[in-house]
C-alpha positions in Angstrom: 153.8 187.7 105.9 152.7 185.9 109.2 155.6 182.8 109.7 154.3 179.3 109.5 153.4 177.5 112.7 156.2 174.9 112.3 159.4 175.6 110.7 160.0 174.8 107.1 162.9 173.8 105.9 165.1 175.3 103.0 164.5 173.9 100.0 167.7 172.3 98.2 170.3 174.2 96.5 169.5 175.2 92.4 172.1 174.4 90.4 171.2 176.4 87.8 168.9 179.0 87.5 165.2 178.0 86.4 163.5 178.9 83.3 161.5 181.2 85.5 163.8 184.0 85.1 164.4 184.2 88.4 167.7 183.6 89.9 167.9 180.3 92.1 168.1 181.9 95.4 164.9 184.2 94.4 163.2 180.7 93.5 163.5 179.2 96.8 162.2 182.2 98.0 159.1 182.3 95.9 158.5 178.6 96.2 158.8 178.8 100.3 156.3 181.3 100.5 153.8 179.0 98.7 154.7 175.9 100.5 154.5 177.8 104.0 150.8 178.6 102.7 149.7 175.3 100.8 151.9 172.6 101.8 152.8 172.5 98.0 156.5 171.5 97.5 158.1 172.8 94.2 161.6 171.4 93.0 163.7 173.4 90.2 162.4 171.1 87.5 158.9 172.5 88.3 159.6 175.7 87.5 157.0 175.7 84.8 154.3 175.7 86.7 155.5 178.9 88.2 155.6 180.5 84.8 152.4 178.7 83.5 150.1 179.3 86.5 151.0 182.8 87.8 150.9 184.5 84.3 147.0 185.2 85.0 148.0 186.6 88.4 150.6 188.5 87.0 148.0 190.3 84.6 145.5 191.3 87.2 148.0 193.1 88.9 150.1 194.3 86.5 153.1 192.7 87.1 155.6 192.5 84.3 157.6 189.0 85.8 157.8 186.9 88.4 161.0 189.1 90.0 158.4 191.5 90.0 155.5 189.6 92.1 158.3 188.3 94.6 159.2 192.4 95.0 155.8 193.0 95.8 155.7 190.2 98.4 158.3 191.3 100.0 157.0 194.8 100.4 153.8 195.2 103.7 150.5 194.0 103.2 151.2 191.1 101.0 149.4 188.5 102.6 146.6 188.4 100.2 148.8 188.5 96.9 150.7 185.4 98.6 147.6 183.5 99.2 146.3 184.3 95.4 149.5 182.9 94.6 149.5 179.8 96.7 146.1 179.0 95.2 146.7 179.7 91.8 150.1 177.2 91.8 147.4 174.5 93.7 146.6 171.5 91.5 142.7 170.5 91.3 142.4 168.1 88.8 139.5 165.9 90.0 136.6 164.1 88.5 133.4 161.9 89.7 133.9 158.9 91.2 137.4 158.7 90.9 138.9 155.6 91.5 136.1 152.8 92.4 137.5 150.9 95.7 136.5 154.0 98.3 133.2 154.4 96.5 133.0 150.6 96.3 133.4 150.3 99.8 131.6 153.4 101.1 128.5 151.8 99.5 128.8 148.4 100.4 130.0 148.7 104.4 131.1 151.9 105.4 127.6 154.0 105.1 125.6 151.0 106.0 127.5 150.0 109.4 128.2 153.4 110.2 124.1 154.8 110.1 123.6 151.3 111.7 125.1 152.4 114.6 123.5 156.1 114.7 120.3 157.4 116.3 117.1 157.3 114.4 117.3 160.9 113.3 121.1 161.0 112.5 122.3 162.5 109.6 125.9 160.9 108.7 128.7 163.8 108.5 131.4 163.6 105.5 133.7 165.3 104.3 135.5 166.5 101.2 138.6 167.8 102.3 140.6 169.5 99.3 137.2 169.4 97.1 138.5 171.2 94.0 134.8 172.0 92.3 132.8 169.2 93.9 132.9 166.3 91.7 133.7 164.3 95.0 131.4 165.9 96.9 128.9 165.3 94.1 129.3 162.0 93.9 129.4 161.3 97.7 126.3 162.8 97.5 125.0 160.6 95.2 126.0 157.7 97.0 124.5 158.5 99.9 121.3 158.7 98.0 121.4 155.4 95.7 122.4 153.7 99.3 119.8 155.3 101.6 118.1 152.1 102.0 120.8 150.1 103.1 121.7 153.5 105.6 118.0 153.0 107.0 116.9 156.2 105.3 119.6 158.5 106.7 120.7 161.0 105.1 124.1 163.0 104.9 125.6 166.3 105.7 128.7 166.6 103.1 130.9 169.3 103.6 133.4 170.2 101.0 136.8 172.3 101.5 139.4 173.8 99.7 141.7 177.0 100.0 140.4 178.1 96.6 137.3 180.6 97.0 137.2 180.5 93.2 136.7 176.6 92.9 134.6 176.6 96.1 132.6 179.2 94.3 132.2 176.5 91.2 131.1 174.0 93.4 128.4 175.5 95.4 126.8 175.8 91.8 126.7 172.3 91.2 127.0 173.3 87.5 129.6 170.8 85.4 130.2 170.7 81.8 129.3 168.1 79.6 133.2 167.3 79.4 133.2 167.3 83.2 130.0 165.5 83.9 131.6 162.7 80.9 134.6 162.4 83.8 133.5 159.1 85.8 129.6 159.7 85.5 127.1 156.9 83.9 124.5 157.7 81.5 122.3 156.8 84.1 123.8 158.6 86.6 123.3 161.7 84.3 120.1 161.1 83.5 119.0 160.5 87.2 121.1 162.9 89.0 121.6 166.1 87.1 119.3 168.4 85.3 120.4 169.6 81.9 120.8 173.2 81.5 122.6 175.7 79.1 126.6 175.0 78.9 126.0 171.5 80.6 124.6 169.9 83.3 123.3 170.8 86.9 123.0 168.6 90.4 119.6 167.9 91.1 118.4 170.1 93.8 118.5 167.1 96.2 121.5 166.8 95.8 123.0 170.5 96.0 120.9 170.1 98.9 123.2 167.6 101.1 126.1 169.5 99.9 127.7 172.9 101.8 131.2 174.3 100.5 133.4 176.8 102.5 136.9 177.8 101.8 139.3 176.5 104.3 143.4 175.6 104.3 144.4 172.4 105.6 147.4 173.6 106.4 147.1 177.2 107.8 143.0 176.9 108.8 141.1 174.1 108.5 137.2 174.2 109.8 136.3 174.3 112.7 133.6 171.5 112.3 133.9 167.9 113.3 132.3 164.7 114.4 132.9 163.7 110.9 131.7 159.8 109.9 134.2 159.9 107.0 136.7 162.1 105.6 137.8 161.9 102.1 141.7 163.3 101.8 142.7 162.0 98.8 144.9 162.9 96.2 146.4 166.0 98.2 149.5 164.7 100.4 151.2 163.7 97.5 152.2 167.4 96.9 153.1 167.9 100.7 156.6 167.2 102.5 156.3 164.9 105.8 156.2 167.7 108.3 153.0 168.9 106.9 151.6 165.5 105.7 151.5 164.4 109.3 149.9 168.3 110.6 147.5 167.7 107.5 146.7 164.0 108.8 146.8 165.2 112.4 144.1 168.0 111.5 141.9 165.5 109.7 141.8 162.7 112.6 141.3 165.6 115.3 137.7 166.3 113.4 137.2 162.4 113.1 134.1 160.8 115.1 135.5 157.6 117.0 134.5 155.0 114.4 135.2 157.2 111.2 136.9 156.1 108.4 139.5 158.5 106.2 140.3 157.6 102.9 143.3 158.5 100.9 144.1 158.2 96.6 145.2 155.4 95.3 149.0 156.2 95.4 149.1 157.6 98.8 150.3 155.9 102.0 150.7 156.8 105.9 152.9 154.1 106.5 156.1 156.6 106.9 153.9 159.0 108.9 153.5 159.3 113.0 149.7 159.5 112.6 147.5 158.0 115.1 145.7 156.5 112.0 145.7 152.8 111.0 144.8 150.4 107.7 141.6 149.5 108.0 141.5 145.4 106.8 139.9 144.7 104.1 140.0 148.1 101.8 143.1 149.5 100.2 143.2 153.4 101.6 141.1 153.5 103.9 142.1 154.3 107.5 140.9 154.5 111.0 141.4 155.4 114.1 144.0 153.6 116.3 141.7 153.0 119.2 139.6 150.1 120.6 136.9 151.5 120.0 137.4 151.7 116.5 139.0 148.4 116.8 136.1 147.1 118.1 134.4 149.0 115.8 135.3 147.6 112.6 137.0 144.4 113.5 137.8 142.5 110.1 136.1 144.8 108.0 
């Protein structure tokens, strides 16, 4: 397997061996190779997630135990297998709207003040970084669309990421259960947004239309695109360790146009980071860039 692009270092010392079945040494092995992929740190005590989350994997290719998988990735060509496995031990628990203060604020200044200050013809750029199956990029979408007036009838280009090609196949649907659509979405919103069909509900075709999904790592590849008016990365770098927080971070603001605004969850923080990323006044999360221009930008916003 190719080595990542900055050293990662050893993972503490197992006491005892994990209820994995593997030994602690062949742990820390199997749990480096999917933190050099995703970023995602696993301690002893997580162990279950190993066992829980690979035991499909570990059916598809016949594999009797996890000793087995990590004798197959040590053998040549197992590249694929360890990215299978890095996804499958990813977490995407998501849901619409989630959390109400970047939604709130997107609504109310960001998208206005930000198409203000675009051509005519502009379409703003956003992004869903770490998408999991586009409920955020869904209900960006929407957003954009309940606040087109205030955006002087501009629309959006949302682009929505995620190193799974199986979630970022269930996004480009636009097809949620009714369990999923229940997840953060009004009645009205339903009822306006979303088209009923068999097993659930479906984005309205305006809406899948604003919407493009690719798979793409933050850590190993993100995309290529940029110019990017906001970036959501939220709920993600509380899996990561620093080193790759701050290449994570790093990748986002390098796609970042110069007044953009990134917005993290509501537990997350870049206070501990070198980022060149500040607080933005005035909304818990949200960050821009530490420039005057963006200073200038957003002032006391």
């Amino acid at each position: 397997m190719t080595p990542p692009a900055v050293p990662v270092a050893a993972l503490p010392s197992l006491a005892v061996p994990p209820r994995s079945g593997l030994s602690a040494a062949e742990f820390q092995e199997l749990a480096l190779v999917i933190r050099r992929i995703s970023g995602l740190v696993l301690g002893p005590e997580q162990d279950y997630l190993l066992v829980t989350r690979l035991a499909p994997l570990l059916r598809r290719h016949g594999l009797a135990d996890l000793g087995a998988l990590l004798r197959r990735l040590r053998g040549p060509g197992a590249a694929a297998l360890a990215a299978e496995m890095a996804t499958a031990t990813a977490t995407h628990e998501t849901s619409f709207f989630r959390d109400e203060i970047p939604f709130r604020h997107l609504a109310e200044t960001a998208l206005p003040r930000l198409a203000a200050a675009r051509g005519r013809e502009a379409r703003l750029k956003l992004w869903s970084a770490a998408c999991s199956t586009g409920q955020e990029a869904f209900s960006l979408a929407i957003l954009a669309q309940e606040s087109r007036a205030a955006m002087g009838g501009r629309g959006v280009d949302i682009l929505g990421t995620d190193l799974s090609s199986g979630v970022v196949a269930k996004a480009s649907e636009g097809f949620f259960s009714d369990f999923e659509a229940a997840r953060g979405l009004s009645p009205a919103r339903r009822a306006r947004w979303f088209e009923t069909v068999p097993g659930g509900l479906r984005a309205i075709s305006a809406l899948r239309a604003d919407c493009r999904f690719v798979t793409a790592n933050l850590v190993e590849n993100p995309p290529s695109a940029g110019g990017f008016d906001v970036v959501m990365l939220r709920n993600l770098l509380i899996y990561l360790d620093q080193p790759t927080k701050e290449r994570v971070v790093e990748s986002c603001a390098q796609r970042m146009a110069p007044e953009a605004l990134l917005y993290l969850g509501a537990a997350e923080v870049l206070l501990s980071l070198r980022s060149r990323l500040v607080p933005l006044a005035g909304c818990h999360g949200a960050y821009r860039l530490d420039s005057p221009a963006a200073a200038r930008f957003w002032g006391a916003a």
